[in-house]
C-alpha positions as CSV (number, residue, x, y, z in Angstrom):
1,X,0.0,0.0,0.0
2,X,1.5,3.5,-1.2
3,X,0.8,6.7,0.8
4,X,0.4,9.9,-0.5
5,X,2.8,11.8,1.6
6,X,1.5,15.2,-0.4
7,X,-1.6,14.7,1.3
8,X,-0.4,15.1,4.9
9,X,1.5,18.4,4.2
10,X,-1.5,21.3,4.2
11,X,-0.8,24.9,3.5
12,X,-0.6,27.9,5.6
13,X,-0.9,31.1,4.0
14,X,1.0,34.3,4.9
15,X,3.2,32.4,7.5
16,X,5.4,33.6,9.4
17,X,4.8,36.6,7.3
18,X,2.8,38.0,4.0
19,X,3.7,36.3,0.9
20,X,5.4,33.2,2.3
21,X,3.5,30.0,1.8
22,X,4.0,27.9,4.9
23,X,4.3,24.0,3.9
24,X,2.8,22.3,7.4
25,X,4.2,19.0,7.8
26,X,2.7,18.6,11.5
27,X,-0.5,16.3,10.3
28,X,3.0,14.1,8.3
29,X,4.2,13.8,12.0
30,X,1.1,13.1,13.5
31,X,0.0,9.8,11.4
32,X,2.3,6.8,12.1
33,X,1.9,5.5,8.9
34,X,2.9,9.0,7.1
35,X,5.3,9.4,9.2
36,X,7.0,5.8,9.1
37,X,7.0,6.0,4.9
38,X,8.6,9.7,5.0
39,X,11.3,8.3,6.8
40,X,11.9,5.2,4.7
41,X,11.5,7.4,1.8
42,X,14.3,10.0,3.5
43,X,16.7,6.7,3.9
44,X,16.4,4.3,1.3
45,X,19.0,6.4,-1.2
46,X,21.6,6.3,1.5
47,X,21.5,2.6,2.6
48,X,24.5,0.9,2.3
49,X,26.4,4.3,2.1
50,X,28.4,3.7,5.1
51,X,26.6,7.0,6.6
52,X,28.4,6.9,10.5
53,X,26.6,10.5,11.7
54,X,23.5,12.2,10.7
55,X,23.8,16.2,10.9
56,X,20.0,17.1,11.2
57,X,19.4,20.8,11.6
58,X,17.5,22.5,14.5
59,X,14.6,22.1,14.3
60,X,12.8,20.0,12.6
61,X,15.9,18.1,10.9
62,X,16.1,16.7,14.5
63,X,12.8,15.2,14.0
64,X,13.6,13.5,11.0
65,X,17.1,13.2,11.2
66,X,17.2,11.2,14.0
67,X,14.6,8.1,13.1
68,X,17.0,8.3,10.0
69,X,19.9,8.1,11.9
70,X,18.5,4.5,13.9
71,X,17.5,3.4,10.5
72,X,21.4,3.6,9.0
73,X,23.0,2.5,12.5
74,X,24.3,6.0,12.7
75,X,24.9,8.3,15.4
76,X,22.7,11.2,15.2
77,X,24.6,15.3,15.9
78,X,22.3,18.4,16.4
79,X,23.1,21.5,14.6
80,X,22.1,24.5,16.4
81,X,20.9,28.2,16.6
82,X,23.8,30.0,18.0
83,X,24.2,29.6,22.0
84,X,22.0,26.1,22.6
85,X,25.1,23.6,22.4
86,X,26.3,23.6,26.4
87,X,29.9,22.4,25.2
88,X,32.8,23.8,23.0
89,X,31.0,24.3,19.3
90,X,32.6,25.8,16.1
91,X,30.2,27.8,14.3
92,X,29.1,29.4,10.7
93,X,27.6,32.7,10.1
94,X,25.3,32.9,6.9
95,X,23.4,35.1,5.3
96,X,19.4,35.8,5.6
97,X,16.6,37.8,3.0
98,X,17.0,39.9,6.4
99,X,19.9,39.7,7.8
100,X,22.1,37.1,9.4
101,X,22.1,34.1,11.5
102,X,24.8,31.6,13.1
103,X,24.4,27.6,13.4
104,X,26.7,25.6,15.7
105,X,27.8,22.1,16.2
106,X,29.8,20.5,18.6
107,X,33.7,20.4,17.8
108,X,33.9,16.5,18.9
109,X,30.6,15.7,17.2
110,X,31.9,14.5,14.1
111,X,35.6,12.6,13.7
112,X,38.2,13.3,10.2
113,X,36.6,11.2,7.7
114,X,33.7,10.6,9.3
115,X,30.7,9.8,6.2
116,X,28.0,12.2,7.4
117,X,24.1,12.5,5.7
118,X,22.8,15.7,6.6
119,X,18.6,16.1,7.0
120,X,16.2,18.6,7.1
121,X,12.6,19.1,6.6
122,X,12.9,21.8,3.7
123,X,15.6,22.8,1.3
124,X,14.4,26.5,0.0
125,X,17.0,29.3,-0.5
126,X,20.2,26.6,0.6
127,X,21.3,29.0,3.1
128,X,20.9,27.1,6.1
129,X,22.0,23.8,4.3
130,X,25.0,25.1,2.9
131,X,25.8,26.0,6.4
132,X,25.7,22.7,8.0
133,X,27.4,21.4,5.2
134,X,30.3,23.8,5.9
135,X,30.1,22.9,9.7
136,X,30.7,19.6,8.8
137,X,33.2,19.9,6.5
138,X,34.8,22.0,8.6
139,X,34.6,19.0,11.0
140,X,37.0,16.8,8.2
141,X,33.7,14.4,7.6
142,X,33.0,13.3,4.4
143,X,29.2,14.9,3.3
144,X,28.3,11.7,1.4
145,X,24.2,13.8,1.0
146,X,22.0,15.8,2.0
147,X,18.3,14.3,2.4
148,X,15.4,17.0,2.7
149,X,11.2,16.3,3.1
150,X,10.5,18.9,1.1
151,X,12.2,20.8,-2.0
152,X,10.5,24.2,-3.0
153,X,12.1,24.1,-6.3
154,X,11.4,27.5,-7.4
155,X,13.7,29.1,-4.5
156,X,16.5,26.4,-6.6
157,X,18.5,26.1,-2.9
158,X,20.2,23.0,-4.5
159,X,22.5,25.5,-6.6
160,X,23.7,27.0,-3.6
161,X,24.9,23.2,-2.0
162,X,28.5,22.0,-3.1
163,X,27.1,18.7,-3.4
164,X,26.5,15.8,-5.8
165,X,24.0,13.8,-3.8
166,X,20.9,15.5,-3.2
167,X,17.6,13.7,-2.3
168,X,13.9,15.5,-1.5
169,X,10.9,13.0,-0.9
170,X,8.3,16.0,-2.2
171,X,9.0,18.6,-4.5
172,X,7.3,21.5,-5.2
């Protein structure tokens, strides 16, 4: 039996702000079933990869990221919004439509050579991707993909990912 995972992501207009069209995946979360084939359909290109950490990004890449994680036999590492890590972190600045903002990770999350899948809920402008990417990069792990729910494809944030490997379960 196939599930319609489009179906369990509703739309919120004008969220967090005029113009933006919020893509809800909280209903997705909420129905095992949903839930259960978004992950297998996160996992399944990476099998066999010999992933050992997944990166998932604050806050819903946690979420995800981490039933992922369990289902490759890796070890799961949080990045963060600036200041929630309680140990030593390194961090990356990037830029914002408004501004700026920083994400953090550990500095003994990740090991050299390390192969490392890094999950989120959405890829849209890349920003925050490319930034965990260089986090772990930074850390000497190998980025073997990045895995994503969603894709807004008109925002094209895979251009701005130095990567080969990129996987989205929904695209729109």
């Amino acid at each position: 039996m196939s599930i319609d995972l489009r179906s369990f992501v509703r739309d919120i207009p004008d969220f967090p702000k005029p113009g933006i069209l919020f893509k809800d995946i909280t209903p997705l979360l909420a129905d095992p079933k949903a839930m259960g084939a978004a992950i297998h359909a996160l996992t399944d290109p990476f099998r066999g990869e010999g992933i050992v950490q997944v990166v998932g990004i604050e806050s819903r890449g946690f979420v995800l990221g981490t039933p992922v994680a369990l289902e490759l036999g890796a070890g799961f590492v949080p990045v963060r919004k600036a200041g929630k890590l309680p140990a030593k972190t390194r961090s990356v600045s990037y830029a914002l439509e408004y501004g700026t903002d920083t994400l953090e990770m550990h500095i003994d999350a990740i090991r050299p050579g390390e192969r490392v899948l890094v999950v989120d809920d959405l890829l849209a402008t890349g920003g925050t991707a490319s930034a965990a990417l260089q986090l772990t990069r930074d850390a000497g792990a190998e980025v073997v993909g990045c895995a994503f729910l969603i894709e807004l494809l008109a925002l094209r944030g895979r251009n701005q990912l130095d990567l080969e490997h990129i996987h989205a379960v929904l695209e729109y």
